[in-house]
C-alpha positions in Angstrom: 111.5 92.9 96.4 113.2 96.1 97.1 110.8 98.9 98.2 111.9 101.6 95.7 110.9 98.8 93.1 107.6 98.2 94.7 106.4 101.3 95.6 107.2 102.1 91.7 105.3 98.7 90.9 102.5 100.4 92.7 102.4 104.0 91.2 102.2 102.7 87.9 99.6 100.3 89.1 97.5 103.5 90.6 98.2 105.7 87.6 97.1 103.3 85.0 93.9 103.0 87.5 93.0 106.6 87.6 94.1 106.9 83.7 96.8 109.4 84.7 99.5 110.9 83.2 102.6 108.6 83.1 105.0 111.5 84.2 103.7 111.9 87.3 104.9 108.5 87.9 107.5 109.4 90.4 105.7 111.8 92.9 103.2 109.0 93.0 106.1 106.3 93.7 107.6 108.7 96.5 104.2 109.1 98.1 103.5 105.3 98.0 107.3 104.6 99.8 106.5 107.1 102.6 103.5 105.4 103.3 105.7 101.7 103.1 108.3 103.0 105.2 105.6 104.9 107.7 103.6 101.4 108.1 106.9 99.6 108.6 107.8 101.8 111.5 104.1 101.9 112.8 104.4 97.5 112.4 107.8 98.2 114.8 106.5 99.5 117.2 103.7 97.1 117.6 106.2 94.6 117.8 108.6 96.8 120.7 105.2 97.2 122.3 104.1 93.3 122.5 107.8 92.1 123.1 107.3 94.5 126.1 104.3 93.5 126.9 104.3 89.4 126.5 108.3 89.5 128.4 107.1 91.7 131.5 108.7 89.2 134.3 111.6 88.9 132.3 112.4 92.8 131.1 115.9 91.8 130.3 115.1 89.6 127.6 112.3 91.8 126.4 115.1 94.7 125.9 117.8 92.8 124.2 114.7 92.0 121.7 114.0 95.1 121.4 117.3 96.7 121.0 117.7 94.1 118.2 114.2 95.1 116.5 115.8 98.4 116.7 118.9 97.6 115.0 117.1 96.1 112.1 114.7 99.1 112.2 117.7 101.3 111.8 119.7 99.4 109.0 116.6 99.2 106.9 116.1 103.2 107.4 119.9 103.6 106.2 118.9 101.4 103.3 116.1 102.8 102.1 117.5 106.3 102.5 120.1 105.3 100.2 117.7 104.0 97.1 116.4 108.1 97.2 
């Protein structure tokens, strides 16, 4: 599911919970995004971190896996940046 539709899924969701108003549907939906798109990046980094880690006698291989991660990292940023 995209993230845009997700973190909308969710606002509603925590609106309707709190009994809110319905308009303020989409500051909630932003706020709910930066918080997917910050716990991707901090789940990233793990990753980076344990690739590193696990791969220490053979650093070559650990790099290529992370530049990858990074790659993928990067084309999701540029496609959630997009959906705003």
């Amino acid at each position: 599911m995209p993230i845009d539709k997700l973190a909308a899924e969710a606002a509603n969701e925590i609106i309707s919970a709190l009994g809110g108003d319905a308009a303020k549907a989409a500051d909630v939906s932003r706020i709910v995004e930066k918080a997917l798109v910050a716990a991707m990046r901090d789940t990233h980094s793990s990753y980076v971190n344990v690739v590193n880690h696990c791969c220490g006698a053979d650093q070559d291989l650990a790099h290529k896996i992370a530049d990858e991660l990074k790659h993928k990292q990067d084309a999701l940023v540029a496609n959630l940046s997009s959906m705003r």
